[in-house]
C-alpha positions as a LaTeX table, in Angstrom:
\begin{tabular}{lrrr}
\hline
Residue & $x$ (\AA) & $y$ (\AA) & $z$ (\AA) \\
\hline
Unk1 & 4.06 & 10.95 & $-3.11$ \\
Unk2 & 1.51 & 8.12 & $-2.22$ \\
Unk3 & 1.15 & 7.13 & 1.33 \\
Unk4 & 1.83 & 2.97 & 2.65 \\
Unk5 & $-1.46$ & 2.25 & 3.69 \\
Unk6 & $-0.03$ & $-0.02$ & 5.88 \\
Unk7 & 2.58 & 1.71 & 8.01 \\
Unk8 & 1.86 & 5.39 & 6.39 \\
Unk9 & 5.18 & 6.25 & 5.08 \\
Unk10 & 5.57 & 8.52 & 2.31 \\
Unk11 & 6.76 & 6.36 & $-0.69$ \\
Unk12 & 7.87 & 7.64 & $-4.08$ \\
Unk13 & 5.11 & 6.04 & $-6.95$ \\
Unk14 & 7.99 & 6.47 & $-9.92$ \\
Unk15 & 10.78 & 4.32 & $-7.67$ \\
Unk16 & 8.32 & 2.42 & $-5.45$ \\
Unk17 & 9.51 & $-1.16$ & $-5.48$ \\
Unk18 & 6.65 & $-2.86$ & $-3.94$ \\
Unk19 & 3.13 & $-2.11$ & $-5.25$ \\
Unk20 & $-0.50$ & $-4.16$ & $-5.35$ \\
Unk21 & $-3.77$ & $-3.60$ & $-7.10$ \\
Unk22 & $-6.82$ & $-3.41$ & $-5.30$ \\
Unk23 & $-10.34$ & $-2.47$ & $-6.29$ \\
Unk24 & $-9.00$ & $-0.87$ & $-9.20$ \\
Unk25 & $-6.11$ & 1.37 & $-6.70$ \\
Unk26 & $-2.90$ & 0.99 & $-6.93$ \\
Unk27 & $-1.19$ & 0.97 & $-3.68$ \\
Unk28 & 2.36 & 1.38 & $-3.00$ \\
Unk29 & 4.44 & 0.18 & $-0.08$ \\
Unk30 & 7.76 & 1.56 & 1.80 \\
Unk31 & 8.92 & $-3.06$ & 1.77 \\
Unk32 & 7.85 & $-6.43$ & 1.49 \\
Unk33 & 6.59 & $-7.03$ & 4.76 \\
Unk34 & 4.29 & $-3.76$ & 4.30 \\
Unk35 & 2.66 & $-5.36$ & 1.01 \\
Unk36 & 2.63 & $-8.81$ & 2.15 \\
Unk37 & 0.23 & $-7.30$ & 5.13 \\
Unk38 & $-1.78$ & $-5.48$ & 2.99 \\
Unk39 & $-2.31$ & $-8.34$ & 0.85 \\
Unk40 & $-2.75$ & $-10.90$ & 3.62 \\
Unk41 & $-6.50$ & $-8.13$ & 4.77 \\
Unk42 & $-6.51$ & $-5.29$ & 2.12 \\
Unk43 & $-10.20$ & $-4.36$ & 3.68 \\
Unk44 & $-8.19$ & $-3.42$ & 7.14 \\
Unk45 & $-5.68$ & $-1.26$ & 5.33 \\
Unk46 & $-8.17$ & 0.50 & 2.97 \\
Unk47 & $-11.45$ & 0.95 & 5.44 \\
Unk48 & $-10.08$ & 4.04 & 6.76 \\
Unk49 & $-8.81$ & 5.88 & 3.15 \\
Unk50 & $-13.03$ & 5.22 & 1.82 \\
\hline
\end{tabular}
């Protein structure tokens, strides 16, 4: 299981609808709304997991 890095829910990789590339990650995201923040400041979502 991967974790959102935007609201930390566990979401499934293999049936993970939502998903964005970043600095050579893949992320994956529990909806929309979750991605569409990541996307909008990836730096704020990934500062932590580095």
């Amino acid at each position: 299981m991967e974790i959102d890095p935007v609201c930390k829910m566990e979401v499934d990789p293999a049936t993970a609808q939502w998903k964005s590339e970043y600095k050579g990650r893949t992320y994956y995201f529990c909806s929309l709304g979750c991605k569409v923040s990541f996307e909008n400041d990836p730096e704020k979502y990934t500062q932590a997991a580095s």
